[in-house]
C-alpha positions as CSV (number, residue, x, y, z in Angstrom):
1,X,0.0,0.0,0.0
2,X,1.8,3.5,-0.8
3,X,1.8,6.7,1.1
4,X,-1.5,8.1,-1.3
5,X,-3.7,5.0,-0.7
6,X,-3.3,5.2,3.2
7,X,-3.7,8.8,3.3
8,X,-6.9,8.3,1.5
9,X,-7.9,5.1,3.7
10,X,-7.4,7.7,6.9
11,X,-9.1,10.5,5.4
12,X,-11.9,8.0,4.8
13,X,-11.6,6.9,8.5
14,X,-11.6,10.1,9.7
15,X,-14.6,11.3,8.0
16,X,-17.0,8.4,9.2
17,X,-16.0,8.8,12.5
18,X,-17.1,12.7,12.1
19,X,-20.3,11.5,10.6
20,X,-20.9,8.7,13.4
21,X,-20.4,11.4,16.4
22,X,-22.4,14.3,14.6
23,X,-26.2,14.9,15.9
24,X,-29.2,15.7,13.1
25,X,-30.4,19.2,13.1
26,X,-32.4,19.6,16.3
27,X,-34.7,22.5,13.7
28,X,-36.2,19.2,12.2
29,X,-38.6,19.1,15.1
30,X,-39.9,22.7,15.5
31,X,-43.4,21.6,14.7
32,X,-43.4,19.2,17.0
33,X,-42.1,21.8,20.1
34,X,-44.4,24.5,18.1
35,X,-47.3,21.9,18.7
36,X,-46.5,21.7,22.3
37,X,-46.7,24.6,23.0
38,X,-50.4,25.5,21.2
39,X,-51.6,23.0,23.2
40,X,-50.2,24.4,26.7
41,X,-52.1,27.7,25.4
42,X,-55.1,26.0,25.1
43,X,-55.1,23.7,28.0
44,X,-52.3,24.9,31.1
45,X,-50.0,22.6,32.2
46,X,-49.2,21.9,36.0
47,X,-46.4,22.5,37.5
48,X,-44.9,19.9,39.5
49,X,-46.0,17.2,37.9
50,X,-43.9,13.5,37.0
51,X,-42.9,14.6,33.3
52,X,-41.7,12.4,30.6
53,X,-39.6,13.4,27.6
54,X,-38.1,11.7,24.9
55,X,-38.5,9.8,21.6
56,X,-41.3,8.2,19.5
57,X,-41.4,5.0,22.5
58,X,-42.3,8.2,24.6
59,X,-44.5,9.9,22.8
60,X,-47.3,7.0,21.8
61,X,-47.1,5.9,25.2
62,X,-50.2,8.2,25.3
63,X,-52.4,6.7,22.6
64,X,-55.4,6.5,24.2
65,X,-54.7,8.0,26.9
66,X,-52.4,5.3,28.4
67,X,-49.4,6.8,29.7
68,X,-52.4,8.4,31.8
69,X,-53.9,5.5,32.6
70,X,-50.5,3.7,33.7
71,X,-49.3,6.7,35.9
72,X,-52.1,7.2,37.9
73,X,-52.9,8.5,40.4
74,X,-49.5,10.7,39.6
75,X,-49.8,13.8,38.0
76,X,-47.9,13.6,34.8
77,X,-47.0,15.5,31.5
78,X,-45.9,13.5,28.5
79,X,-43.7,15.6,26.2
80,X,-42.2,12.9,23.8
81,X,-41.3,13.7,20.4
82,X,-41.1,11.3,17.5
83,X,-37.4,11.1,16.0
84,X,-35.5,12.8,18.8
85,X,-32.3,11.7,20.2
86,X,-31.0,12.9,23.1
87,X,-29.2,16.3,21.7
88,X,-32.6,17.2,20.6
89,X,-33.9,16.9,24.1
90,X,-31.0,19.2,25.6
91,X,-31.6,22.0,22.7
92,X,-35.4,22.1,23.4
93,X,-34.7,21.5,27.1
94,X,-36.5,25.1,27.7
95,X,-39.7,24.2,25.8
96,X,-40.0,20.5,26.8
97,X,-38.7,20.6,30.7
98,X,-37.9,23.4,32.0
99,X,-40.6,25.8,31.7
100,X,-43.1,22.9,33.4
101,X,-41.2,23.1,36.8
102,X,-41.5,19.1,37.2
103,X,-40.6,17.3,40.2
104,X,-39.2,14.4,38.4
105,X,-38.4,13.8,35.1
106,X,-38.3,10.4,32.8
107,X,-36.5,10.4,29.5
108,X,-35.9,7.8,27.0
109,X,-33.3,8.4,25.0
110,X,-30.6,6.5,23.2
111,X,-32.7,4.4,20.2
112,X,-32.5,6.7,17.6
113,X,-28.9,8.2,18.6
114,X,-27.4,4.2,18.2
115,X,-29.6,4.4,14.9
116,X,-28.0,7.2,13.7
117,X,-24.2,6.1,14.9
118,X,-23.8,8.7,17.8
119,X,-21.4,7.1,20.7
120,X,-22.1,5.9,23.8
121,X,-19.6,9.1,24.8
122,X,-21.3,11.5,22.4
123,X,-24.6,10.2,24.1
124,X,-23.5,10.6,27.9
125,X,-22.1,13.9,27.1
126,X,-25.5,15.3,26.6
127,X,-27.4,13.6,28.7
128,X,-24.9,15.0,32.0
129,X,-25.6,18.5,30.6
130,X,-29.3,17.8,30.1
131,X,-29.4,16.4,33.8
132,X,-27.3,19.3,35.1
133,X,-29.1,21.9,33.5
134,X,-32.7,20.4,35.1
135,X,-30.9,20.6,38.7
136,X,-29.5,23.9,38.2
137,X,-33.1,25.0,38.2
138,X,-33.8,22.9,41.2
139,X,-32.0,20.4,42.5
140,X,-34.4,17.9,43.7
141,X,-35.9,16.9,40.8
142,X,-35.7,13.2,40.3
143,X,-34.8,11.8,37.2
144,X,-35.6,8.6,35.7
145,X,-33.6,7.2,33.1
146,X,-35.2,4.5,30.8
147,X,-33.1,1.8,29.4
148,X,-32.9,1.6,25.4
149,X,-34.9,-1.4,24.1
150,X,-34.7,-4.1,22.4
151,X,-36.5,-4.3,18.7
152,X,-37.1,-6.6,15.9
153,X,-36.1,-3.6,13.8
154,X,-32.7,-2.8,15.3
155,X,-31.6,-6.0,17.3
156,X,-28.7,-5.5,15.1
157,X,-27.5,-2.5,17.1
158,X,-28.3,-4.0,20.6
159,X,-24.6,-5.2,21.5
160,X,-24.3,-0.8,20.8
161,X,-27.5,-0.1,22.9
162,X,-26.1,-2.4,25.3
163,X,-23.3,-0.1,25.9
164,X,-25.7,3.2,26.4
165,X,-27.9,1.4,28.9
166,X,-24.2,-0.2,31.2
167,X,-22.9,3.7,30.9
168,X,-26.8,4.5,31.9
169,X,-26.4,2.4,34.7
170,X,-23.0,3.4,35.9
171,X,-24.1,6.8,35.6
172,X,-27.1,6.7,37.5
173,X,-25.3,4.8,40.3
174,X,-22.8,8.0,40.9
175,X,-26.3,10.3,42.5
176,X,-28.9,9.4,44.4
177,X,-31.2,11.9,42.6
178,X,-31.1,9.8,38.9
179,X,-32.5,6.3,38.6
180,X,-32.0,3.8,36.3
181,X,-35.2,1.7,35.0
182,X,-34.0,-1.3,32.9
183,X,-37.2,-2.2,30.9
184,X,-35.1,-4.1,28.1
185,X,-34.9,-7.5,30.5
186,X,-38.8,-7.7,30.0
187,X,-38.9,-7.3,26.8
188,X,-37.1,-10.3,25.5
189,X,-37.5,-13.5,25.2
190,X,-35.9,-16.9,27.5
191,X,-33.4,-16.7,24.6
192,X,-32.6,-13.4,24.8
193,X,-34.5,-12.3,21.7
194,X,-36.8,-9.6,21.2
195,X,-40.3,-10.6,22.0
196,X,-42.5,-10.5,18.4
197,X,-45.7,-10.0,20.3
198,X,-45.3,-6.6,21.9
199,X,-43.9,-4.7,18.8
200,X,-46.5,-3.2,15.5
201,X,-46.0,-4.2,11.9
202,X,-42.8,-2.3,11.9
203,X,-40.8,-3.9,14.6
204,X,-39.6,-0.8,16.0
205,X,-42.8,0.7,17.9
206,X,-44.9,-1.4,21.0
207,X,-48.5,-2.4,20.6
208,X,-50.4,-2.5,24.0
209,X,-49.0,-5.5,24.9
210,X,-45.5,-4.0,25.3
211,X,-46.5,-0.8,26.9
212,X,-48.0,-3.4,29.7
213,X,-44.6,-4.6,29.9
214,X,-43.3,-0.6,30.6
215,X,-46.0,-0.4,33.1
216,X,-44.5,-2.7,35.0
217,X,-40.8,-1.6,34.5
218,X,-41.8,1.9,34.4
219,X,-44.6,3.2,35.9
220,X,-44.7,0.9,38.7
221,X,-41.4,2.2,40.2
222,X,-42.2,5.6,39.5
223,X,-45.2,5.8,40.9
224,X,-44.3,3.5,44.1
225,X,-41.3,6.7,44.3
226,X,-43.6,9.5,43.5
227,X,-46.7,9.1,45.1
228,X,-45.6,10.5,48.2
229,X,-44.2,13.7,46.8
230,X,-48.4,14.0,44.7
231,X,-49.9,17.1,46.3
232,X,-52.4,19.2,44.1
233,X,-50.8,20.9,41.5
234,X,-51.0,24.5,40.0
235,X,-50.9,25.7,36.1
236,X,-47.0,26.4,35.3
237,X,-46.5,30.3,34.8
């Protein structure tokens, strides 16, 4: 091999590894944060509550009002966003957190950011802002994080989601404040293989049957955590 063809092969290199660590452009969403925020207009939102943020697995949670349904009696805000990955959630961190003054917050990120060949690094790198910049406004909120999960559709990136949920993990074990919800375990089969019956035509998304799984692995722990801290709540200014 001569000096040209190896500087090629690590410009080459060099390139995808730029491409794997680099986010999509979090302006992709606007409508769905511009949408969110019509609706608080029309119908306040209280502060205080047990809010969850994050990607499409977030976001039809409340399909018939079952991310409802599953946190009660907790008062809860669901502000997922299909096609968001975790830098999206830290840009729109204002418009989606923040401004709700929540108690505790759930977010489920990581799925799409393995998709789109971000790094476990890249990936905790936002999420410690994301979680700093929720407890520099107060520093009690709880936050729980939410396992990535298995799918028909991307098992071939679970060794790499794998990796986000051990650094999730490790993560959450250095504060007392963050906890870390493994809801992947449930969600396979004896043989370790994602369970057919609990994802919609496309493999990717649940059906009601796997949202009764996240009931169990998530709104079960948050709400035997939370209840005590449910008082009534007021609209957010």
């Amino acid at each position: 091999m001569n000096f040209l063809t190896i500087g090629v092969t690590m410009l080459l290199l060099a390139l995808g590894q730029s491409h794997a660590a680099s986010w999509p452009d979090p302006e992709r969403l606007r409508n769905s944060i511009d949408a969110f925020q019509a609706t608080d207009k029309a119908m306040p939102v209280a502060s205080g509550a047990v809010l969850a943020v994050g990607s499409s697995s977030i976001r039809l949670w409340q399909t018939g009002g079952l991310f409802a349904e599953h946190m009660t009696p907790l008062t809860v805000v669901n502000r997922g966003f299909g096609g968001s990955v975790m830098n999206d959630v830290e840009y729109f961190l204002p418009e989606t957190v923040l401004q709700y003054r929540p108690r505790a917050v759930l977010i489920y990120e990581g799925d799409n950011d393995v998709s789109e060949g971000i790094t476990t690094d890249v990936i905790m790198a936002s999420l410690r802002t994301i979680v700093r910049r929720i407890h520099d406004q107060d520093a009690t909120v709880r936050i729980y994080l939410l396992s990535v999960k298995p799918s028909l559709d991307r098992w071939q990136l679970w060794p790499k989601m794998q990796a986000v949920n051990q650094a999730y993990r490790a993560y959450a074990e250095t504060d007392a404040r963050i906890h870390y919800l493994d809801l992947a375990t449930s969600m396979l089969t004896a043989e370790g293989l994602p369970r057919p019956d609990i994802f919609v035509a496309d493999g990717l998304h649940m059906n009601r049957a796997g949202y009764a799984l996240w009931r169990r692995s998530v709104a079960d722990p948050v709400i035997a955590s939370e209840q005590i801290f449910e008082a009534d709540k007021s609209p957010a200014p």
